[in-house]
C-alpha positions, 0 to 999 in steps of 0.5 A: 031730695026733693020731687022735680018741677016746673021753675015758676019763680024766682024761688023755684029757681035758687031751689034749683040752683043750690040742688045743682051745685049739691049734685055738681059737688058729689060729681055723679058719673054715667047714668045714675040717679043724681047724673039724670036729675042734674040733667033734668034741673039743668034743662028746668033752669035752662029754660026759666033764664032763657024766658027771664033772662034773655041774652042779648046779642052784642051790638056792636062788632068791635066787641063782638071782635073782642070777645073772639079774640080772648075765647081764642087767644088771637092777638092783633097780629093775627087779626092782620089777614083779616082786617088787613094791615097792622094799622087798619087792624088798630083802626078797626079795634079803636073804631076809627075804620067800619069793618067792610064787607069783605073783612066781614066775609073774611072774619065770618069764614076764617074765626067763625064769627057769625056775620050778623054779629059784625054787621051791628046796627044802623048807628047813625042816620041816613045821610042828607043830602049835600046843600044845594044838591037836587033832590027828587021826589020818589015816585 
């Protein structure tokens, strides 16, 4: 066994990784020695992938949609008191219909799902105006 320490590089960390699986391996119990050291590489590498291997949220709701569906097992039929009816559910799913705010409301506070994850970005441009529409100066 080797002395705990920071994770500076990439080496560091596959040092880290491989200790942790050896302790997972010998499936220590309650607070002995190796449970305490599997706690502390695990916050050491916690920390390292956090800095060098960000998670980025997904951006786009459908998958967002998607993921809860599998963690939880739903089906689209269950998705119908949230979305609405069996085609509006297909519709969203297939990204044919934007979720509105108030199925978002309903997925957010019946799944769970974070509302700023069903959001997404902005993916298009702001509309322009019709041809021949009168536009006016801000003021």
């Amino acid at each position: 066994m080797t002395d705990i320490h920071p994770i500076r590089d990439e080496a560091d960390y596959e040092r880290a990784l491989a200790e942790i699986d050896k302790i997972i391996q010998q499936n220590p119990d309650g607070n002995t020695p190796d449970a305490e050291r599997l706690e502390l590489l695990s916050l050491l590498v916690s920390d390292y992938e956090a800095k060098h291997y960000p998670i980025q949220p997904p951006d786009d709701p459908v998958e967002v949609i998607l993921f809860f569906m599998d963690q939880k097992g739903l089906t689209r039929k269950e998705l119908e008191p949230y979305l609405g009816n069996k085609a509006r559910v297909s519709d969203v799913l297939n990204r044919r219909r934007s979720l509105s705010l108030n199925m978002i409301r309903r997925l957010s506070a019946g799944l769970g799902i974070p509302a700023d994850l069903l959001i997404g970005p902005l993916s298009h441009t702001p509309r322009q105006p019709r041809s021949g529409a009168r536009v006016y100066p801000a003021p």
